[in-house]
Chimera marker file (.cmm) of the C-alpha trace (Angstrom):
<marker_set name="trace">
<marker id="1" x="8.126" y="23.618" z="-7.777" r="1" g="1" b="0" radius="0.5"/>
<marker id="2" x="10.085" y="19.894" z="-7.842" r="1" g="1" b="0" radius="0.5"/>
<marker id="3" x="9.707" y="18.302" z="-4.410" r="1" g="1" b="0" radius="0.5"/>
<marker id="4" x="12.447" y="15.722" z="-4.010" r="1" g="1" b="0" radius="0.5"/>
<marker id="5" x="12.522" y="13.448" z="-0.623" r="1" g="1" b="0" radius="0.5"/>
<marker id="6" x="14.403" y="10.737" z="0.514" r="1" g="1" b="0" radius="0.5"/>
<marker id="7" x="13.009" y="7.588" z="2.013" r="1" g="1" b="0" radius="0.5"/>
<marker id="8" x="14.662" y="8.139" z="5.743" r="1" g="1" b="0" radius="0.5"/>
<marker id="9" x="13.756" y="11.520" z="5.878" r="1" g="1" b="0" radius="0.5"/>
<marker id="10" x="10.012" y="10.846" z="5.681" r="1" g="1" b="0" radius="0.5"/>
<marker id="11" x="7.642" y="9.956" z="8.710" r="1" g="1" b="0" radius="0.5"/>
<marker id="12" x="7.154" y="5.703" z="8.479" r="1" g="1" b="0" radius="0.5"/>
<marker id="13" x="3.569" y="4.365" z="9.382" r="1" g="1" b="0" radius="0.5"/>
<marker id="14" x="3.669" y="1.284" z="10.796" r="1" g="1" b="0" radius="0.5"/>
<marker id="15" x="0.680" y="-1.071" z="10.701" r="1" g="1" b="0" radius="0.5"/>
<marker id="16" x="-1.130" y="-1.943" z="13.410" r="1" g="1" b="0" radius="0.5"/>
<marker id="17" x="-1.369" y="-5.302" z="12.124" r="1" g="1" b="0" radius="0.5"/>
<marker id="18" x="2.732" y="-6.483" z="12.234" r="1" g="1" b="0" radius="0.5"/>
<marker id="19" x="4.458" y="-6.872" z="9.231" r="1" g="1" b="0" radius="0.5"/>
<marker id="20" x="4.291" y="-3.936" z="7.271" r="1" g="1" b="0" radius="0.5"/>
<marker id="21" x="5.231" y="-0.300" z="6.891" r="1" g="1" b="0" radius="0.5"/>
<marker id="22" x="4.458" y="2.347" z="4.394" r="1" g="1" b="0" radius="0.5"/>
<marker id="23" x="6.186" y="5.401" z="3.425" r="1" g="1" b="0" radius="0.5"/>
<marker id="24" x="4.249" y="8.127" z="1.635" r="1" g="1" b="0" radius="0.5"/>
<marker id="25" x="6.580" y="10.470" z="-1.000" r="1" g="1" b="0" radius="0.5"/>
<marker id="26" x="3.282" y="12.331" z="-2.118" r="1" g="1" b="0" radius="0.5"/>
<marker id="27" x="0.298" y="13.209" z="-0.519" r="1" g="1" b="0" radius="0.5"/>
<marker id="28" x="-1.162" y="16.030" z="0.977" r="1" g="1" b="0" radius="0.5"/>
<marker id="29" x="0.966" y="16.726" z="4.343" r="1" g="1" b="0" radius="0.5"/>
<marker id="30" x="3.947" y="16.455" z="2.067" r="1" g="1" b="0" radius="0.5"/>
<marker id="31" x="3.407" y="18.094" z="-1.331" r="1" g="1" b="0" radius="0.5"/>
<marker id="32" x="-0.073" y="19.996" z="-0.698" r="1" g="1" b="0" radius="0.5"/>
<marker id="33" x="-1.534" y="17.298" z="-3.301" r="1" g="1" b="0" radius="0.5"/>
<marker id="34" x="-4.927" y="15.563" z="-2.788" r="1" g="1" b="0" radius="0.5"/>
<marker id="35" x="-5.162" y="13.862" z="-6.366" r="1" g="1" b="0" radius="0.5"/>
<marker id="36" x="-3.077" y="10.923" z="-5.165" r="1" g="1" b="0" radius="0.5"/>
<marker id="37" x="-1.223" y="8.895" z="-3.056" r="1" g="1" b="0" radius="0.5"/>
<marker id="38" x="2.868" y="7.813" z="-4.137" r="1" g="1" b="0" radius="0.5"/>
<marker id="39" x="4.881" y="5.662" z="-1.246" r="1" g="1" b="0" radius="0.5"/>
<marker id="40" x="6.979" y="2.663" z="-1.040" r="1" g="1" b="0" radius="0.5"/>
<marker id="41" x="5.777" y="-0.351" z="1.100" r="1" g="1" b="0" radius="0.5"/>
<marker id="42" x="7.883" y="-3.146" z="2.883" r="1" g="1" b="0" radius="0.5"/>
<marker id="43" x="6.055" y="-6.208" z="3.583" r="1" g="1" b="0" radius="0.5"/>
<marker id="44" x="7.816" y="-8.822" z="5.916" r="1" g="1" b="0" radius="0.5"/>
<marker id="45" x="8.010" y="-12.365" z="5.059" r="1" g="1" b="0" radius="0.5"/>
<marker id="46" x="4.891" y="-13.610" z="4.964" r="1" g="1" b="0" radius="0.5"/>
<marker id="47" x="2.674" y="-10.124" z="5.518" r="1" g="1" b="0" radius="0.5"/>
<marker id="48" x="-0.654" y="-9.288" z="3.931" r="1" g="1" b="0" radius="0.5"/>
<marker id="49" x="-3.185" y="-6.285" z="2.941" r="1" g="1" b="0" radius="0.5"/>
<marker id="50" x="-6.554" y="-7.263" z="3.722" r="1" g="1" b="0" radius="0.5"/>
<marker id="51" x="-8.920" y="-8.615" z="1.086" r="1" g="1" b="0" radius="0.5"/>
<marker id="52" x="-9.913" y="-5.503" z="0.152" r="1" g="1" b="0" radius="0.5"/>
<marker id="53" x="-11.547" y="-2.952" z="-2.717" r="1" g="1" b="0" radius="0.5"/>
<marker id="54" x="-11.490" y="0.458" z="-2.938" r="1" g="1" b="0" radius="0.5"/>
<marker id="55" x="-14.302" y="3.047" z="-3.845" r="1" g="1" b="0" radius="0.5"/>
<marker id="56" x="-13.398" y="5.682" z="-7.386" r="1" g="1" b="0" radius="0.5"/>
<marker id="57" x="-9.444" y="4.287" z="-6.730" r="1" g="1" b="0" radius="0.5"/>
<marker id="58" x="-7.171" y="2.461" z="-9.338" r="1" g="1" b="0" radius="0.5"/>
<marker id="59" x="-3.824" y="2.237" z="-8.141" r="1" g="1" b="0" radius="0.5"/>
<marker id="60" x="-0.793" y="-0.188" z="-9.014" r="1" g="1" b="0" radius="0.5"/>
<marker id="61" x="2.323" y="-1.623" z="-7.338" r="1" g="1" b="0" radius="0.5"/>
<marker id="62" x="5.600" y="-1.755" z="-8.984" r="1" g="1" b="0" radius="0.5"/>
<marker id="63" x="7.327" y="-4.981" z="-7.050" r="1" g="1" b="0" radius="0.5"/>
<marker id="64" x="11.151" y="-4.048" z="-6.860" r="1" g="1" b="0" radius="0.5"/>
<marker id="65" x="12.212" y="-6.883" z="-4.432" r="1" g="1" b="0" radius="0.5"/>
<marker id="66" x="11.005" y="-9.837" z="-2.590" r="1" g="1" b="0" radius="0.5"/>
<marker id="67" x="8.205" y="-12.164" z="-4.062" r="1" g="1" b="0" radius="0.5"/>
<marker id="68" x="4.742" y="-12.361" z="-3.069" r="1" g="1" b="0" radius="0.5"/>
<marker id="69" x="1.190" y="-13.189" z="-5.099" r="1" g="1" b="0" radius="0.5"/>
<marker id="70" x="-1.966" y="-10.723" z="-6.135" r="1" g="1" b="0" radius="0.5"/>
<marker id="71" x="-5.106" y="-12.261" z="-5.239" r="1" g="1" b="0" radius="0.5"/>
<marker id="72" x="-8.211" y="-11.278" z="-6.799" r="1" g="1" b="0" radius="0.5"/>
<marker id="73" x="-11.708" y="-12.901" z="-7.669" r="1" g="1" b="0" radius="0.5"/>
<marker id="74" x="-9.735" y="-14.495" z="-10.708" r="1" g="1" b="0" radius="0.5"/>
<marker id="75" x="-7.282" y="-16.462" z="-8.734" r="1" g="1" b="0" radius="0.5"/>
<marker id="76" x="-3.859" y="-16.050" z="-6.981" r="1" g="1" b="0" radius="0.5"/>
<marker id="77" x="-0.648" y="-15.245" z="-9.308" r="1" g="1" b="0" radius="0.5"/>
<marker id="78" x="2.584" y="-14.951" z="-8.929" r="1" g="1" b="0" radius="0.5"/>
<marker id="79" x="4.371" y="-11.619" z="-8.979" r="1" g="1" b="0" radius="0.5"/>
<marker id="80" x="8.508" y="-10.373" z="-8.143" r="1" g="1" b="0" radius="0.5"/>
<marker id="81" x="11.103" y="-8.053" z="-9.323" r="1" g="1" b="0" radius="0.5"/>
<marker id="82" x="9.664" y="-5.845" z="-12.238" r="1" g="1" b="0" radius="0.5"/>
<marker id="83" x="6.227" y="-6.934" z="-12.075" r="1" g="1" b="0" radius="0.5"/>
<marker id="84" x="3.599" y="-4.373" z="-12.688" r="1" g="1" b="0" radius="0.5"/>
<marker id="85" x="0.360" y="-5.337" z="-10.817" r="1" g="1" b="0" radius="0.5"/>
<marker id="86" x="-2.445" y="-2.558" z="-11.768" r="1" g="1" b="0" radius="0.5"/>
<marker id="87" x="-6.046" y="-2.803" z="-9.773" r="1" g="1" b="0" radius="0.5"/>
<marker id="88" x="-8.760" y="-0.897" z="-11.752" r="1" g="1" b="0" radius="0.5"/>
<marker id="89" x="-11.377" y="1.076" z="-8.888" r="1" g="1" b="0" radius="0.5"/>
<marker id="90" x="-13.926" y="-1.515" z="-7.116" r="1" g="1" b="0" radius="0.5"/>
<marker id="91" x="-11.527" y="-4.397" z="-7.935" r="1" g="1" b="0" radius="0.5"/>
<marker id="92" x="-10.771" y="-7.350" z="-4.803" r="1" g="1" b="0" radius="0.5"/>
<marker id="93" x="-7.601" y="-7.762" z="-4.513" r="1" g="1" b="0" radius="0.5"/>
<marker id="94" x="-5.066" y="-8.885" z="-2.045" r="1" g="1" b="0" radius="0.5"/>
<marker id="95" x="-1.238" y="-8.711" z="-1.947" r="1" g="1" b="0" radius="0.5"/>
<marker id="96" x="0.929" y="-11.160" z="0.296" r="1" g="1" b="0" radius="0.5"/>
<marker id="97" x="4.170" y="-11.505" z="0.640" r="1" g="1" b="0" radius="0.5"/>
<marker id="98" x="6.201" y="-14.597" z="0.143" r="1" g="1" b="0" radius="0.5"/>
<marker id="99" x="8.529" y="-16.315" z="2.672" r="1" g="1" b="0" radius="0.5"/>
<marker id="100" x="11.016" y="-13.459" z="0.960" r="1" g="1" b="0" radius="0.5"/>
<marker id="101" x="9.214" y="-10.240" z="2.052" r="1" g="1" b="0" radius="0.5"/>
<marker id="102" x="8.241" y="-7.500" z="-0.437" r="1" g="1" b="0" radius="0.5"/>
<marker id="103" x="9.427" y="-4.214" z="-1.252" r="1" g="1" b="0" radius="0.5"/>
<marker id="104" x="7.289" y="-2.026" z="-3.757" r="1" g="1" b="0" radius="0.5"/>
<marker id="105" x="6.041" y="1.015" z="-4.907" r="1" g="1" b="0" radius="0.5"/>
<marker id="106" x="2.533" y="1.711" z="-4.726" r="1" g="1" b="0" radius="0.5"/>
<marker id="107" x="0.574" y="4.642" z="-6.688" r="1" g="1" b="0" radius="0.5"/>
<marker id="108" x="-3.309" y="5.321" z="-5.902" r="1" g="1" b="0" radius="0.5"/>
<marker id="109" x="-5.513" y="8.259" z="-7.407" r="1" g="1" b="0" radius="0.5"/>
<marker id="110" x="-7.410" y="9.902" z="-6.701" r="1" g="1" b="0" radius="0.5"/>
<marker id="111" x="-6.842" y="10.664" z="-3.186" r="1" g="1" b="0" radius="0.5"/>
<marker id="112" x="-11.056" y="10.432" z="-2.108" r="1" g="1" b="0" radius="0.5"/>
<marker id="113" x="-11.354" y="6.737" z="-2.260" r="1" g="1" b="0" radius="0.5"/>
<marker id="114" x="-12.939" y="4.517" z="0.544" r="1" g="1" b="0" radius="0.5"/>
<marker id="115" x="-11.691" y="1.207" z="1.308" r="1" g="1" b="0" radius="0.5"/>
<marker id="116" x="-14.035" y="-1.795" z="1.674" r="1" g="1" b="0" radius="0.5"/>
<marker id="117" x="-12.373" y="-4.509" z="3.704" r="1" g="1" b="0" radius="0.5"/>
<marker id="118" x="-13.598" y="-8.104" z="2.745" r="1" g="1" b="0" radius="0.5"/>
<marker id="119" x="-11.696" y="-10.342" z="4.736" r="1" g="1" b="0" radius="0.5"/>
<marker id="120" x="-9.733" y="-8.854" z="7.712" r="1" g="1" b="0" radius="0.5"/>
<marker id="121" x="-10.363" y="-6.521" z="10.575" r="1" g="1" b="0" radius="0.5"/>
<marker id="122" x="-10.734" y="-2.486" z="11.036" r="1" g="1" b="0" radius="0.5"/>
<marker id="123" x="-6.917" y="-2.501" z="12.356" r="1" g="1" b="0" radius="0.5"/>
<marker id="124" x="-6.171" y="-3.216" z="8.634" r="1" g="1" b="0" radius="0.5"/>
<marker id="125" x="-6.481" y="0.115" z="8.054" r="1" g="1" b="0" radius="0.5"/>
<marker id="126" x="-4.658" y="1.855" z="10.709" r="1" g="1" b="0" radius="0.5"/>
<marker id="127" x="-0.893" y="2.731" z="10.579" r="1" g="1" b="0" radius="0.5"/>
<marker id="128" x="0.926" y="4.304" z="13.539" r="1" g="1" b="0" radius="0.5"/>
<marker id="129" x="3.298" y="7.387" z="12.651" r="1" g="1" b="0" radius="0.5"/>
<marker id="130" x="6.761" y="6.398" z="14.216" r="1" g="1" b="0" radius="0.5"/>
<marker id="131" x="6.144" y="10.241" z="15.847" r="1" g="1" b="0" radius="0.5"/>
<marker id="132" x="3.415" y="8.753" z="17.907" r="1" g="1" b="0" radius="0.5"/>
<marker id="133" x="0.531" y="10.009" z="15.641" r="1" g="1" b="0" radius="0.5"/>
<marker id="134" x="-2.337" y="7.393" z="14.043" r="1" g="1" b="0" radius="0.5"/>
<marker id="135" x="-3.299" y="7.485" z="10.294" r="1" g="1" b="0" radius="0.5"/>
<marker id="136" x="-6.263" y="5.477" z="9.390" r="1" g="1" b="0" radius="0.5"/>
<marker id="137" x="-6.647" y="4.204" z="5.600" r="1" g="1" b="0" radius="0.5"/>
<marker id="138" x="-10.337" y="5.592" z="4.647" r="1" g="1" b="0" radius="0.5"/>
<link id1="1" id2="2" r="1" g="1" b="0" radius="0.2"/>
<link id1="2" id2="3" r="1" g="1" b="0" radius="0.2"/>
<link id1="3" id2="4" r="1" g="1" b="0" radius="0.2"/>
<link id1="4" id2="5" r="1" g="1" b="0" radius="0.2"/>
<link id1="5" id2="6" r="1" g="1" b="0" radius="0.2"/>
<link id1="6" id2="7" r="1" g="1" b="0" radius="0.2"/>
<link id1="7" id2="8" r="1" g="1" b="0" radius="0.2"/>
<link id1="8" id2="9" r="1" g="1" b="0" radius="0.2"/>
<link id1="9" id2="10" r="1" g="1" b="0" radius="0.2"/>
<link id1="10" id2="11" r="1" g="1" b="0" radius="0.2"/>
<link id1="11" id2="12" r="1" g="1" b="0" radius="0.2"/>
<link id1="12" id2="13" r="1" g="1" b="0" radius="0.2"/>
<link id1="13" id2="14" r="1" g="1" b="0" radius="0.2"/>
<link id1="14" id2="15" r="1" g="1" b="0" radius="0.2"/>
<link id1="15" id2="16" r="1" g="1" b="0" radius="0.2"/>
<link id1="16" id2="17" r="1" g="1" b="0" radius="0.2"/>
<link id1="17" id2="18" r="1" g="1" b="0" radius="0.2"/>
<link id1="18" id2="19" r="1" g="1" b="0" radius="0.2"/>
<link id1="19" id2="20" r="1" g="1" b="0" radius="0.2"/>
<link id1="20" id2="21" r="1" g="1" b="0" radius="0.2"/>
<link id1="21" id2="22" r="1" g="1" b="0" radius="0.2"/>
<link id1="22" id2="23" r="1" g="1" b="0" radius="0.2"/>
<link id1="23" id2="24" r="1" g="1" b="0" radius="0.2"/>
<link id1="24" id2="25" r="1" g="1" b="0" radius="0.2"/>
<link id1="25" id2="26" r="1" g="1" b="0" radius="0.2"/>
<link id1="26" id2="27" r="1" g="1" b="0" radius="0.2"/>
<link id1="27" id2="28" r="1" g="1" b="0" radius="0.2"/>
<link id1="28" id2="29" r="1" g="1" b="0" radius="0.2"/>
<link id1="29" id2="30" r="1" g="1" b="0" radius="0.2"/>
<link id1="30" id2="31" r="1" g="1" b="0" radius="0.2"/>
<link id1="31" id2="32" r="1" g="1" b="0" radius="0.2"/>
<link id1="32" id2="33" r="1" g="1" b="0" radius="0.2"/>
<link id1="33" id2="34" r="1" g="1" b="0" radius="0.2"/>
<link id1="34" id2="35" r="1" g="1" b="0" radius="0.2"/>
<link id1="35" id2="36" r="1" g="1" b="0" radius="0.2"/>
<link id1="36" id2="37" r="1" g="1" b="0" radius="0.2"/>
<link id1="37" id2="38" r="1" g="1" b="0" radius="0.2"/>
<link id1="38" id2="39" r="1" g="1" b="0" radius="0.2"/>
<link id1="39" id2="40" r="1" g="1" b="0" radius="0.2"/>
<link id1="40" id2="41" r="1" g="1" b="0" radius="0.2"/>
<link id1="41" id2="42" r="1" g="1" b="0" radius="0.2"/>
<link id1="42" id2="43" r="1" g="1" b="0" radius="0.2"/>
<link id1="43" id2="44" r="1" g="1" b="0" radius="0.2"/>
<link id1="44" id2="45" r="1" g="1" b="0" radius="0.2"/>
<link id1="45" id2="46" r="1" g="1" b="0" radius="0.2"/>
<link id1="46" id2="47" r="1" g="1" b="0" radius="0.2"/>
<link id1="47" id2="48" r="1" g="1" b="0" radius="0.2"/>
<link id1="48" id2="49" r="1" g="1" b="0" radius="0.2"/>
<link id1="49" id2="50" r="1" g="1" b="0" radius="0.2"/>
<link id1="50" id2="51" r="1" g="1" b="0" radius="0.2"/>
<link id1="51" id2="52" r="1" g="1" b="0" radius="0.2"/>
<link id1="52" id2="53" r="1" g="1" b="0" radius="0.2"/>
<link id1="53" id2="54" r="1" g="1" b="0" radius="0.2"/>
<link id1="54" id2="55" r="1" g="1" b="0" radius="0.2"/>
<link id1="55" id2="56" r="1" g="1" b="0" radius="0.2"/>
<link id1="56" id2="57" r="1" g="1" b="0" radius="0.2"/>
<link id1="57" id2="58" r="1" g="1" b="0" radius="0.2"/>
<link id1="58" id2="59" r="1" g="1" b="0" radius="0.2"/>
<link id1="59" id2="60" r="1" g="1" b="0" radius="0.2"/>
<link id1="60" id2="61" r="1" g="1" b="0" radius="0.2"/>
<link id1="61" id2="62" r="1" g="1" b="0" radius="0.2"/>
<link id1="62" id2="63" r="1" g="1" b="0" radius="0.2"/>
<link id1="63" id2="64" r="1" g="1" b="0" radius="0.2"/>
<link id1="64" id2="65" r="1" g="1" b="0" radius="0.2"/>
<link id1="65" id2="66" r="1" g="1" b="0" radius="0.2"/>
<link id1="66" id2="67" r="1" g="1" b="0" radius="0.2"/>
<link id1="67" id2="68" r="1" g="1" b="0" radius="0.2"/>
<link id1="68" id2="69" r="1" g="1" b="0" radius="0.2"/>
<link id1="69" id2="70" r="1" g="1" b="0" radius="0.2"/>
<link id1="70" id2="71" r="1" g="1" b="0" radius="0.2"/>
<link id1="71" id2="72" r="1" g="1" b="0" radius="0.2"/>
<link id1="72" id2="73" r="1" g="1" b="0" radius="0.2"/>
<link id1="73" id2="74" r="1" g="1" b="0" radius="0.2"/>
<link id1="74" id2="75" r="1" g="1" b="0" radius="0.2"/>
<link id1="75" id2="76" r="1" g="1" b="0" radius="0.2"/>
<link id1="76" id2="77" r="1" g="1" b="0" radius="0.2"/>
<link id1="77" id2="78" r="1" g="1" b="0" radius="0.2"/>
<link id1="78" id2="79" r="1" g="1" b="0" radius="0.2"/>
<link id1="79" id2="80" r="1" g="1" b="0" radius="0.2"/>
<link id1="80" id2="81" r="1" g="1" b="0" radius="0.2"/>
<link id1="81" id2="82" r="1" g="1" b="0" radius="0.2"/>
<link id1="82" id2="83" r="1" g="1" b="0" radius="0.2"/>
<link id1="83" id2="84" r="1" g="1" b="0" radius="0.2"/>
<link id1="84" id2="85" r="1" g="1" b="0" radius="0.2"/>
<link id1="85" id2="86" r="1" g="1" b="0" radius="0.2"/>
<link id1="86" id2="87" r="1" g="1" b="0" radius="0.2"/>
<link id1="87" id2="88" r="1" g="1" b="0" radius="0.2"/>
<link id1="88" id2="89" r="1" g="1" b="0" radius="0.2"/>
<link id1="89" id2="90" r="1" g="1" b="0" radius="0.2"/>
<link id1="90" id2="91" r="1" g="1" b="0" radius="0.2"/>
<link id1="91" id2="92" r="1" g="1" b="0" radius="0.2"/>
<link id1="92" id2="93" r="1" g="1" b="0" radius="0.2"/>
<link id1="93" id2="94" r="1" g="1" b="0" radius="0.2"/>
<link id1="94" id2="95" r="1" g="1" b="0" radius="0.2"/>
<link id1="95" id2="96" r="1" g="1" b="0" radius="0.2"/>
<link id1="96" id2="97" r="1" g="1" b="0" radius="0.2"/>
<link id1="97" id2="98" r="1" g="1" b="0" radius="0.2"/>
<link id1="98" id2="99" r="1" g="1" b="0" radius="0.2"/>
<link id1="99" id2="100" r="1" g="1" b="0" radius="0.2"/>
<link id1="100" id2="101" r="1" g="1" b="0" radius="0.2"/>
<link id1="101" id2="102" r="1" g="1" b="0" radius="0.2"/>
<link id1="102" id2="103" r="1" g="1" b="0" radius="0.2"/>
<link id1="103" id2="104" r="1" g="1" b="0" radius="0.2"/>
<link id1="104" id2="105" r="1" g="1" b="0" radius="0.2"/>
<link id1="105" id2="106" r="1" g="1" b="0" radius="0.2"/>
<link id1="106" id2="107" r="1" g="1" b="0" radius="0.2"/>
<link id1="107" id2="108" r="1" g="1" b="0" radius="0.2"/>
<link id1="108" id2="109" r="1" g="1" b="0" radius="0.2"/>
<link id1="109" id2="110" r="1" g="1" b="0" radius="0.2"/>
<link id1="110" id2="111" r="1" g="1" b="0" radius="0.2"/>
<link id1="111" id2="112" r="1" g="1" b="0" radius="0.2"/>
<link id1="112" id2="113" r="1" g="1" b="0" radius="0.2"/>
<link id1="113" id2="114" r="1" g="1" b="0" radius="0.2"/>
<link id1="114" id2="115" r="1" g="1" b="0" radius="0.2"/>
<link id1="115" id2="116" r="1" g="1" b="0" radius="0.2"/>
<link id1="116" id2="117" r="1" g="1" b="0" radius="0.2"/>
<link id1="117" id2="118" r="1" g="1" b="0" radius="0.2"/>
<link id1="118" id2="119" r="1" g="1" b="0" radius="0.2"/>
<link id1="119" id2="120" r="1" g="1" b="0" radius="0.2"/>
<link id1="120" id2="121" r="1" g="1" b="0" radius="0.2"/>
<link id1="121" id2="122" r="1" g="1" b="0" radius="0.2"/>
<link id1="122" id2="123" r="1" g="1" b="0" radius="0.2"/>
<link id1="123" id2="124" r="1" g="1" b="0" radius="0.2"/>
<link id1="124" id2="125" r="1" g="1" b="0" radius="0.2"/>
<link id1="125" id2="126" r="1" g="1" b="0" radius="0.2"/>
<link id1="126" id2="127" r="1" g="1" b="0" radius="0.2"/>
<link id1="127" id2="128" r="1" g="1" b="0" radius="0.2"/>
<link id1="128" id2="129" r="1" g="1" b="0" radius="0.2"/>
<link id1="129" id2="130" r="1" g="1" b="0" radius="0.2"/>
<link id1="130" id2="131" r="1" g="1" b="0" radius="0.2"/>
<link id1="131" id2="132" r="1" g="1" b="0" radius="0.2"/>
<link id1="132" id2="133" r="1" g="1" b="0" radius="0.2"/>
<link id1="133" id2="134" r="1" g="1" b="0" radius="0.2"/>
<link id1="134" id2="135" r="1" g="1" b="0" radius="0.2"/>
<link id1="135" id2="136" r="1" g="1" b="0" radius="0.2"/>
<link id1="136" id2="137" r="1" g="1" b="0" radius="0.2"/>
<link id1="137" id2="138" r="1" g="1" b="0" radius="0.2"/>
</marker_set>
């Protein structure tokens, strides 16, 4: 079976901490799929992810708009339109927008990761549902 979904017909998860908002195309309310999470991401100017790492999780963004920089222990650098940033599992890594915001899609597997937050605060990880309902990163 091909499962094809369009961006405004999926529920939006807002962050708890303003400035950005996630949409999930495959994961496990969707497409019955545990082995991995696919969404698109919009970061407003200036927005951040925690300084995170995740547990048995390598994921990568594909940056489609906007401008921002990848931190990890290695340094900051640069990334934009057609940059593919991959983050092997138990790497540090931040992304932050620019003053230009940042659109991407992101890709993690497998789906039974925990998230380590290095800098930043336990509402890093939650999202509201625009229907009202909470989703918390694990």
């Amino acid at each position: 079976m091909a499962y094809i979904f369009h961006e405004n017909d999926l529920p939006k998860l807002v962050a708890v901490v303003p400035g950005r908002e996630r949409i999930f195309f495959v994961n496990k309310e969707l497409t019955n799929i545990d082995d991995m999470l696919a969404g698109v991401m919009h970061y407003k100017s200036h927005a951040s992810s925690p300084y995170h790492y995740h547990e048995i999780c390598e994921h990568f963004y594909f940056i489609m708009e906007g401008k921002g920089t990848v931190e990890t222990p290695e340094g900051v650098r640069d990334v934009g339109p057609g940059d593919l940033v991959f983050i092997p599992a138990e790497a540090k890594h931040r992304l932050r927008a620019t003053d230009t915001g940042l659109f991407y899609f992101e890709f993690q597997a497998p789906n039974r990761f925990k998230t380590h937050i290095l800098d930043g605060t336990p509402d890093d990880l939650r999202w509201n549902r625009v229907d009202g309902r909470v989703w918390v990163q694990t």
